[in-house]
MIFITOR-132798 format. One record per residue (C-alpha): residue in one letter; x, y, z. Coordinates in steps of 0.05 Angstrom, whole numbers, plus 5000, padded with zeros to 4 digits. Layout:
<node r="a" east="X" north="Y" up="Z"/>
...
***
This chain:
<node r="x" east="4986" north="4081" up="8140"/>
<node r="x" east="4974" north="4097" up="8071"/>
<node r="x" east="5009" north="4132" up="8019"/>
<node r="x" east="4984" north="4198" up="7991"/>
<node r="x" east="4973" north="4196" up="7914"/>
<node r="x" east="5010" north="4265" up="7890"/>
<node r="x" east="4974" north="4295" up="7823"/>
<node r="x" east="5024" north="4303" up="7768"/>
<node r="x" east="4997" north="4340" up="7713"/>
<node r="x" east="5026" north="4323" up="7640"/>
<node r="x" east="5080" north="4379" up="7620"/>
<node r="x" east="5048" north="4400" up="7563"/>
<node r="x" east="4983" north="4419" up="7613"/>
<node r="x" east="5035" north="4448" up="7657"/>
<node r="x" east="5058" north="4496" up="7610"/>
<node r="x" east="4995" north="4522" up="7582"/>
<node r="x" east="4975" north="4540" up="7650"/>
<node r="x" east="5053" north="4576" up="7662"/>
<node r="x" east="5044" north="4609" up="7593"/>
<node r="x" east="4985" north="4647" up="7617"/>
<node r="x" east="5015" north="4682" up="7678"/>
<node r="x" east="5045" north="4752" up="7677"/>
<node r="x" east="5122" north="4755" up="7671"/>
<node r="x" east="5135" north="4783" up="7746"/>
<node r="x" east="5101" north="4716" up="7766"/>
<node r="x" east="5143" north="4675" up="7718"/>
<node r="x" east="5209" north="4704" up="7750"/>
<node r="x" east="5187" north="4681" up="7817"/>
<node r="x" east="5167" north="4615" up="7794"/>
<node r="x" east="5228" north="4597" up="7768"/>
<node r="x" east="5246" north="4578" up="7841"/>
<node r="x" east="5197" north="4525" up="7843"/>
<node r="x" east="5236" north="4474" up="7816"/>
<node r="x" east="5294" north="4466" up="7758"/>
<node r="x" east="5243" north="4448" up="7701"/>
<node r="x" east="5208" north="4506" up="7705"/>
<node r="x" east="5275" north="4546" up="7711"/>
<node r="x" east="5295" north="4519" up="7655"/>
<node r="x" east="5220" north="4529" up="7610"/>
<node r="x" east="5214" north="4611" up="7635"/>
<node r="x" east="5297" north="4618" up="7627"/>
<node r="x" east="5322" north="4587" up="7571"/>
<node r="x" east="5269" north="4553" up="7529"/>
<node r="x" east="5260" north="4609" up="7470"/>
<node r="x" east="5196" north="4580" up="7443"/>
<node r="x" east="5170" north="4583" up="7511"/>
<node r="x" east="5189" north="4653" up="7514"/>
<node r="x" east="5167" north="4669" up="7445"/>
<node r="x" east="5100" north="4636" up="7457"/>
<node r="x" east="5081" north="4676" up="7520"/>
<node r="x" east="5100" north="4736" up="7489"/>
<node r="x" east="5048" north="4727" up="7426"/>
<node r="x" east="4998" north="4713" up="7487"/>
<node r="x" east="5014" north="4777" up="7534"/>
<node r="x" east="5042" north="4831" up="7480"/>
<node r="x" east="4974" north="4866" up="7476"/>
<node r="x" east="4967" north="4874" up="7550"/>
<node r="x" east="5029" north="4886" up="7582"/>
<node r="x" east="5059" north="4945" up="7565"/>
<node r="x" east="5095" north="4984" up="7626"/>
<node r="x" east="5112" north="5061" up="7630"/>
<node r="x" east="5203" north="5062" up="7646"/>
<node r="x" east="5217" north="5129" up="7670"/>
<node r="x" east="5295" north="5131" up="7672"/>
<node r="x" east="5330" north="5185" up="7714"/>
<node r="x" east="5373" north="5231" up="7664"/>
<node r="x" east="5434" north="5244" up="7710"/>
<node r="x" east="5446" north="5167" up="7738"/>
<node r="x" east="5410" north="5095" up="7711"/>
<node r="x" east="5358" north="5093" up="7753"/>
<node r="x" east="5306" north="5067" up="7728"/>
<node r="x" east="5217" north="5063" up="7755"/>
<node r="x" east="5174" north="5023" up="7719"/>
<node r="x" east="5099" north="5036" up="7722"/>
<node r="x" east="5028" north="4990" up="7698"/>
<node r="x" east="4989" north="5040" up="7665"/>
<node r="x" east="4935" north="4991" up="7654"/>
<node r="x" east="4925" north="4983" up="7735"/>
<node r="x" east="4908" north="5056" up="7777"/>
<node r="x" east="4954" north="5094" up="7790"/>
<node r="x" east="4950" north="5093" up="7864"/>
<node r="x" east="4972" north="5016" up="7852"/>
<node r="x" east="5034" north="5026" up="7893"/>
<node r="x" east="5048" north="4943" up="7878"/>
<node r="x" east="5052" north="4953" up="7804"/>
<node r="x" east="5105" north="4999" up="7815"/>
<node r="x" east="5185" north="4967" up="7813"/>
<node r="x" east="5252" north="5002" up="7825"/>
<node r="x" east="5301" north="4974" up="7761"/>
<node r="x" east="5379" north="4968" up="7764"/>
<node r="x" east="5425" north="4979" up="7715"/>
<node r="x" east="5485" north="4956" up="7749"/>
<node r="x" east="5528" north="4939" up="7679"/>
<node r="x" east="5532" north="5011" up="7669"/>
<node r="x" east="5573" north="5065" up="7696"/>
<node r="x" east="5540" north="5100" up="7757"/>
<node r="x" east="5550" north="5175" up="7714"/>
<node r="x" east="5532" north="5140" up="7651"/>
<node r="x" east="5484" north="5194" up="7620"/>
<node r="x" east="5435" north="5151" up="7578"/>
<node r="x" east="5386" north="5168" up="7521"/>
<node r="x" east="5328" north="5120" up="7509"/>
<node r="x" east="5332" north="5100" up="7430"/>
<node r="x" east="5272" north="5062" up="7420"/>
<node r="x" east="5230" north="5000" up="7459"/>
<node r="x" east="5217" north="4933" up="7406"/>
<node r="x" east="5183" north="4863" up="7438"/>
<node r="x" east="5210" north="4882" up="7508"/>
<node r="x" east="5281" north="4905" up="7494"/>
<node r="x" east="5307" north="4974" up="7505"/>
<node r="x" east="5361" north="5003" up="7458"/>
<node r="x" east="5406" north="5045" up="7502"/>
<node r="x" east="5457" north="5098" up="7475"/>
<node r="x" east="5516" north="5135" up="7517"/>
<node r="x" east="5579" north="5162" up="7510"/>
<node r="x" east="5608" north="5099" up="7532"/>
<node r="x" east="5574" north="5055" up="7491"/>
<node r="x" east="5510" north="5027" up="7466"/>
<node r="x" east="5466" north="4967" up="7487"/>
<node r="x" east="5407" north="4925" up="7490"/>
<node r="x" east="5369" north="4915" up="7546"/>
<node r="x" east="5303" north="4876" up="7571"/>
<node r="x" east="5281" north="4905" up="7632"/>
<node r="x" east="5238" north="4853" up="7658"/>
<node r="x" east="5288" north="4800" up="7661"/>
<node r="x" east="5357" north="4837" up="7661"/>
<node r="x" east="5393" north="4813" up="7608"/>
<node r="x" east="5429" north="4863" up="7569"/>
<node r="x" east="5490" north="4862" up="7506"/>
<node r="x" east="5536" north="4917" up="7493"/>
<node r="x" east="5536" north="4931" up="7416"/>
<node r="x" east="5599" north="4964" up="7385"/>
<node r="x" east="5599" north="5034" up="7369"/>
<node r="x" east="5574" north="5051" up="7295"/>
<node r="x" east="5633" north="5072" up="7246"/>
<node r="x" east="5609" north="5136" up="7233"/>
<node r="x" east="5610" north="5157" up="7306"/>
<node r="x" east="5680" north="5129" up="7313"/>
<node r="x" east="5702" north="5171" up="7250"/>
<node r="x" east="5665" north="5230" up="7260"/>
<node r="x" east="5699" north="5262" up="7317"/>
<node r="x" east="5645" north="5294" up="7344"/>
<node r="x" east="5639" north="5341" up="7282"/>
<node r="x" east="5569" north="5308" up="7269"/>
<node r="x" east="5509" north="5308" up="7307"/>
<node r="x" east="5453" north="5243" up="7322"/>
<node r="x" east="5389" north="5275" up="7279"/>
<node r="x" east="5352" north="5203" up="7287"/>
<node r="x" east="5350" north="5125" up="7329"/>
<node r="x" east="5297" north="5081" up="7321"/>
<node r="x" east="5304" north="5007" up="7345"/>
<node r="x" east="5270" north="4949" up="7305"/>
<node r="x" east="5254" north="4869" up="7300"/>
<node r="x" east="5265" north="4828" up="7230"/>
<node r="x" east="5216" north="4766" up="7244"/>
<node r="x" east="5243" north="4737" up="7178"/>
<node r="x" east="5313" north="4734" up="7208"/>
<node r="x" east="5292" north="4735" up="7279"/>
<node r="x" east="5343" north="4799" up="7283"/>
<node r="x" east="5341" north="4855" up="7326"/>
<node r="x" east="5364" north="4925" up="7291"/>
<node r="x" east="5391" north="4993" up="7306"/>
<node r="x" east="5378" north="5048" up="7253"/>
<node r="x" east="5423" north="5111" up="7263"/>
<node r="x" east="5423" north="5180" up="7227"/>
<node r="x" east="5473" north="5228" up="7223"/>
<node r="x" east="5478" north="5294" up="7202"/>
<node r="x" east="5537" north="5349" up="7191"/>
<node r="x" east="5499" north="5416" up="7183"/>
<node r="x" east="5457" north="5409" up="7116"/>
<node r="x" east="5502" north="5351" up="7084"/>
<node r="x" east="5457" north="5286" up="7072"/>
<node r="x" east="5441" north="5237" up="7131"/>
<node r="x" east="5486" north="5183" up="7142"/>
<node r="x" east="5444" north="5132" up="7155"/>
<node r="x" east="5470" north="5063" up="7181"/>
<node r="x" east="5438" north="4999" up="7208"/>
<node r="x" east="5471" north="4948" up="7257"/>
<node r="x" east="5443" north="4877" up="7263"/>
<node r="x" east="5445" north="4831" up="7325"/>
<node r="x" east="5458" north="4769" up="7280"/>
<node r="x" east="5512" north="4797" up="7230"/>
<node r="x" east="5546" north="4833" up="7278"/>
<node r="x" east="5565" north="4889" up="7246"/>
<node r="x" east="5545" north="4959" up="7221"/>
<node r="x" east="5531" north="4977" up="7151"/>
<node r="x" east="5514" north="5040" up="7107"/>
<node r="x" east="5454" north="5043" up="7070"/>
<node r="x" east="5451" north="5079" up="7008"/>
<node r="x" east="5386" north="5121" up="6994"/>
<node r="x" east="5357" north="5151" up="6929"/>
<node r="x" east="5339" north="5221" up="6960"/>
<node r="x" east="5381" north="5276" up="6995"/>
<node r="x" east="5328" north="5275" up="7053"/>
<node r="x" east="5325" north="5348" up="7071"/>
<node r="x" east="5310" north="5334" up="7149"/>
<node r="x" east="5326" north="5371" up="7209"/>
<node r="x" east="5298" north="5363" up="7277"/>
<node r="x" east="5233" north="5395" up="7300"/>
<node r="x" east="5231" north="5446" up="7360"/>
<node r="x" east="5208" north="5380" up="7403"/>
<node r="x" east="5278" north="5344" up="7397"/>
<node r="x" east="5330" north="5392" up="7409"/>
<node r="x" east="5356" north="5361" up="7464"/>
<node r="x" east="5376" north="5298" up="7431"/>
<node r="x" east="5364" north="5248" up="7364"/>
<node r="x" east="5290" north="5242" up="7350"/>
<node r="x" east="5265" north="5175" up="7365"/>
<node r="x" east="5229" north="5121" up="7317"/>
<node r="x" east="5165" north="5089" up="7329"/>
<node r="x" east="5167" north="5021" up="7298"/>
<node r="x" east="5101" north="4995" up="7269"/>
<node r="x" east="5079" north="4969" up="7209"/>
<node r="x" east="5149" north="4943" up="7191"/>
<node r="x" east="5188" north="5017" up="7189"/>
<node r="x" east="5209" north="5068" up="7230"/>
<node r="x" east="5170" north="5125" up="7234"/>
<node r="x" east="5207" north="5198" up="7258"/>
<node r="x" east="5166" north="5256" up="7263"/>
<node r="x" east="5217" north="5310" up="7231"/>
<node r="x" east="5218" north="5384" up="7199"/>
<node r="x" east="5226" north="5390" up="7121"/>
<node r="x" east="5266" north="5455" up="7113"/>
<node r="x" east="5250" north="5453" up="7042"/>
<node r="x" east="5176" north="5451" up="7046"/>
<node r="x" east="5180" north="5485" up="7107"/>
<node r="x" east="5128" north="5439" up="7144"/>
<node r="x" east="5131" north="5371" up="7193"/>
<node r="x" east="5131" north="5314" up="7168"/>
<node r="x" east="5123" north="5238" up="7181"/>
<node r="x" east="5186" north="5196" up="7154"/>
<node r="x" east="5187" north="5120" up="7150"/>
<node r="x" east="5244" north="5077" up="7139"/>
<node r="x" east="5216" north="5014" up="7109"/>
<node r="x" east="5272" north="4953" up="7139"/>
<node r="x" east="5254" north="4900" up="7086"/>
<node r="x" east="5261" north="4953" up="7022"/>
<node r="x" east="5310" north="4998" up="7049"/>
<node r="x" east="5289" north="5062" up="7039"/>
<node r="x" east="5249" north="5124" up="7056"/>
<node r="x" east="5196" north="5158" up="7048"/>
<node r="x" east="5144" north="5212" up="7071"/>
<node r="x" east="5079" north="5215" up="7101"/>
<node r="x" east="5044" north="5280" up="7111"/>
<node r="x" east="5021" north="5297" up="7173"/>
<node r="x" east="4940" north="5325" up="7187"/>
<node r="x" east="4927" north="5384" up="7160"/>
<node r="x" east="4909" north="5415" up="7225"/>
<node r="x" east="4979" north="5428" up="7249"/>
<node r="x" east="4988" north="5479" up="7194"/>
<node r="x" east="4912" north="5515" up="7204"/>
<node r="x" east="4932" north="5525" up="7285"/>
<node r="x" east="4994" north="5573" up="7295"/>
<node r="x" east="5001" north="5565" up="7356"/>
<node r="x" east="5018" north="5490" up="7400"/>
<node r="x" east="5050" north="5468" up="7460"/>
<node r="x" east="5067" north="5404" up="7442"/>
<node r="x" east="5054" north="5345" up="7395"/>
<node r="x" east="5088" north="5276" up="7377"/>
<node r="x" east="5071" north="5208" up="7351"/>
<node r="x" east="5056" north="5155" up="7384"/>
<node r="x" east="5006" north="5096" up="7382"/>
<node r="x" east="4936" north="5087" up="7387"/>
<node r="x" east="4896" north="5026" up="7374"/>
<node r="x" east="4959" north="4990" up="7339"/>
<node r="x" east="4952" north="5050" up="7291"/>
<node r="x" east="5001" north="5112" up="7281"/>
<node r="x" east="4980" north="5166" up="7308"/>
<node r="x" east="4993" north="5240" up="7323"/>
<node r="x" east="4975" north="5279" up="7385"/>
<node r="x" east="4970" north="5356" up="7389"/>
<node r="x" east="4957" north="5401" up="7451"/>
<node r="x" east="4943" north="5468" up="7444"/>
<node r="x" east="4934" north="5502" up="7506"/>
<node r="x" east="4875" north="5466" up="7544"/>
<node r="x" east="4850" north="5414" up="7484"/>
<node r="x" east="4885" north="5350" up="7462"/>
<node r="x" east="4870" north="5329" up="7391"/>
<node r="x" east="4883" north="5251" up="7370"/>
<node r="x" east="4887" north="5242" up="7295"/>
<node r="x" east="4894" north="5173" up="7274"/>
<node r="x" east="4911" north="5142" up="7205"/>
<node r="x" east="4857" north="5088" up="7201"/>
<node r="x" east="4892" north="5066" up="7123"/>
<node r="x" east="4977" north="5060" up="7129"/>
<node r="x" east="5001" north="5121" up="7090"/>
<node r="x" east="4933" north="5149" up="7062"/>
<node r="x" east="4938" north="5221" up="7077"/>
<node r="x" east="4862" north="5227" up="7078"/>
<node r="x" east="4852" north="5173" up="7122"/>
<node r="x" east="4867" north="5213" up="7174"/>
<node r="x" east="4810" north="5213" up="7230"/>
<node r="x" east="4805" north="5259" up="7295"/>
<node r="x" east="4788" north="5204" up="7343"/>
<node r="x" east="4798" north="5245" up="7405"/>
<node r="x" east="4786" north="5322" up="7419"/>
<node r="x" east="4772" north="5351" up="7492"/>
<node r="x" east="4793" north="5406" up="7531"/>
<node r="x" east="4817" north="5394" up="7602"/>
<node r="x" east="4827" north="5426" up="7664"/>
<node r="x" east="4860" north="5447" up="7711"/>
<node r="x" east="4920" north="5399" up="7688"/>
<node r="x" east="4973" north="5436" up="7662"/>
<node r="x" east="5029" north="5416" up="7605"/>
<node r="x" east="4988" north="5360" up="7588"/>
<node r="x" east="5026" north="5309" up="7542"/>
<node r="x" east="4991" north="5239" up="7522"/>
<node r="x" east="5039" north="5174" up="7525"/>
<node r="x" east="4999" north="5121" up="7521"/>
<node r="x" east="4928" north="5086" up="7502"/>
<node r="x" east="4904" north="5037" up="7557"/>
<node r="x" east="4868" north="4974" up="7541"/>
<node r="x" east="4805" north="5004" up="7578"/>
<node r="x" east="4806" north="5057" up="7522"/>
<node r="x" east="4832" north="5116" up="7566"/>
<node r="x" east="4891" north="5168" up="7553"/>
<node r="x" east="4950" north="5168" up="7606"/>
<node r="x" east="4998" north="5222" up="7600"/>
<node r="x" east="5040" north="5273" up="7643"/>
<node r="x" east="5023" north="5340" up="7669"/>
<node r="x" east="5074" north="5393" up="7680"/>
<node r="x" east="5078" north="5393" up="7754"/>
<node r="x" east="5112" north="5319" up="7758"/>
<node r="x" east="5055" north="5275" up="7746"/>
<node r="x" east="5019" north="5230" up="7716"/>
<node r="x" east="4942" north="5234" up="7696"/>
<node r="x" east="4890" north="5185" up="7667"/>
<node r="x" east="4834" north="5208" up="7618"/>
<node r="x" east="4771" north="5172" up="7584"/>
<node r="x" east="4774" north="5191" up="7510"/>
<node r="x" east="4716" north="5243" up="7526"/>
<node r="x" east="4761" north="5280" up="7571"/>
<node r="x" east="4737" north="5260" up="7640"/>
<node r="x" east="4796" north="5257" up="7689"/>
<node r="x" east="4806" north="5188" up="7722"/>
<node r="x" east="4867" north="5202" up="7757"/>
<node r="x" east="4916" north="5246" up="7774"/>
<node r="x" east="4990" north="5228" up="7824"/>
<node r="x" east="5038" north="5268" up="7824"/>
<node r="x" east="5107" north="5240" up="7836"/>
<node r="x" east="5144" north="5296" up="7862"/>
<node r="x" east="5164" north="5366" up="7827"/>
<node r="x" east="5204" north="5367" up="7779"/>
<node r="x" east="5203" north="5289" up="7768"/>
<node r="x" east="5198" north="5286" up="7687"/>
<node r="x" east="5239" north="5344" up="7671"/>
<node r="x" east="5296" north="5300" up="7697"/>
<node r="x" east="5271" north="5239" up="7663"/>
<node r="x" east="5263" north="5200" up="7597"/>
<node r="x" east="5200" north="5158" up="7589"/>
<node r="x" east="5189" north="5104" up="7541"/>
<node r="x" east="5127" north="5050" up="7539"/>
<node r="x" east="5161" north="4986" up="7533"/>
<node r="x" east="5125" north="4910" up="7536"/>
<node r="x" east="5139" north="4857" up="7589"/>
<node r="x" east="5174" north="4801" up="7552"/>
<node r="x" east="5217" north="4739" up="7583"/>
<node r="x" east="5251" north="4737" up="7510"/>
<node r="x" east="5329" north="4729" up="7494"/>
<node r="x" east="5377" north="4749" up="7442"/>
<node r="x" east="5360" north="4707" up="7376"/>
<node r="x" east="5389" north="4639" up="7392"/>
<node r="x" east="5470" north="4634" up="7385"/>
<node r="x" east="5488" north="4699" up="7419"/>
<node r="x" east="5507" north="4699" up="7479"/>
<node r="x" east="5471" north="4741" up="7536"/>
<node r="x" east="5509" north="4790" up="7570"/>
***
């Protein structure tokens, strides 16, 4: 009887071929055997590698329930009649009447605000840190109000960072930034008064930041100038500035909706206006005239329509008012349409967030 020969491949072979499979397939092959639990769990530059590899093609839709943490996570990039791309998400380190606001999404992490507390969170693999509450909030006994949040990554440092503004009626922001490594919170000191309020969009709570391009970017209403306007906050020089917005939400009076978002690794800003969407995009970083309308249909019959997200195939996902989600091709041909029940969003925050396996910069402990 003989022996059969078993195939060993080399372990740097091995884990090219594990560094090009999707995180949910990761986390299940992490039972395979201890070495690969340890490479997908705890190996950072594993973890860092894979996610240079999948950032530009994994990006999931988190719809999180406003009166529990409860969390569904969609693919946008697969159909939305995928029912398998679709996963349930616990938060069990939080209270079960913890009411949550969503405060940004950075290289798969989730920054996470409540009355209780405030944390960090990666969805895909669990792991999650309280932060301490900022000193501002502490002192402020609710006589101030959260005007902006916007969650960010320092490559230089390898630091996460949470960017708060505060605001008492028409005194300056307060603005404050925590970092992961320090720590701690600290005041930042800025050159302007920054006459900002919040736009009729964010009412209901601090206007979130889109990070890109090394700032965070908060879509805001000048009551000076009387108009909207982008502002950046710029994390390596500290400060902040303006961008103006397209001209064309001034020459319209009338809109139901509009926010930033991303298109094409470019900011962007999204209008609707009854049945037509408009997509401007700024091809050059804070050139006002290099503002382009990329996208501009009408649509029908979907109602409320409100654009979240670019797919890699080039089309538009975004919700409709009747508690679903829709998929357009930039010349506005609907795709797809599922509803998800009525009322679903109005009792929901959404944020697009990016499958990642990565950790807390190395020396801090996971939660």
């Amino acid at each position: 009887m003989t022996k059969k020969n078993s195939l060993h491949l080399p372990q740097e072979v091995m884990t090219e071929i594990l560094l090009r499979l999707p995180v949910k397939i990761l986390l299940r092959c992490r039972c395979v055997c201890k070495s690969w639990r340890s490479l997908i769990s705890h190996d950072s530059n594993f973890a860092t590698s894979h996610f240079q590899l999948f950032a530009s093609r994994s990006h999931r839709l988190l719809f999180m329930y406003n009166d529990e943490p409860k969390t569904l996570s969609i693919d946008f990039n697969a159909s939305l009649y995928d029912d398998s791309t679709f996963s349930s998400l616990s938060l069990r380190f939080l209270h079960p009447r913890s009411r949550l606001q969503i405060g940004g999404s950075c290289r798969g992490f989730l920054f996470l605000h409540c009355h209780k507390g405030l944390y960090l969170w990666n969805p895909s693999t669990g792991i999650h840190k309280k932060i301490p509450n900022s000193p501002i909030t502490i002192a402020s006994n609710h006589n101030t109000s959260k005007l902006l949040c916007g969650f960010a990554y320092d490559p230089i440092m390898d630091d996460y960072l949470v960017v708060l503004g505060s605001k008492y009626n028409y005194n300056p922001i307060d603005l404050e930034i925590f970092s992961l490594r320090a720590k701690k919170w600290k005041q930042i000191e800025v050159d302007s008064h920054l006459p900002y309020t919040k736009t009729a969009k964010s009412v209901d709570g601090p206007i979130v930041g889109l990070f890109l391009n090394g700032s965070i970017h908060w879509l805001v209403f000048n009551y000076e100038t009387k108009r909207k306007v982008i502002v950046a906050f710029d994390l390596k020089e500290m400060r902040m500035s303006e961008i103006a917005i397209p001209d064309r939400f001034y020459k319209d009076s009338i809109f139901i909706d509009y926010d930033l978002f991303v298109f094409g690794g470019l900011i962007s800003a999204w209008i609707v206006k009854k049945h037509k969407v408009e997509i401007w995009v700024m091809q050059d970083y804070a050139v006002h005239s290099s503002w382009t309308k990329t996208v501009n249909f009408s649509f029908h019959p979907a109602p409320e329509f409100n654009p979240i997200y670019f797919t890699n195939c080039g089309d538009i996902v975004g919700t409709v008012g009747d508690g679903g989600l829709v998929k357009f091709d930039d010349k506005g041909h609907l795709l797809e349409y599922r509803s998800y029940g009525d009322c679903f969003f109005d009792r929901s925050q959404m944020v697009v967030y990016t499958e990642s396996l990565l950790s807390f910069p190395g020396g801090i402990e996971q939660a």
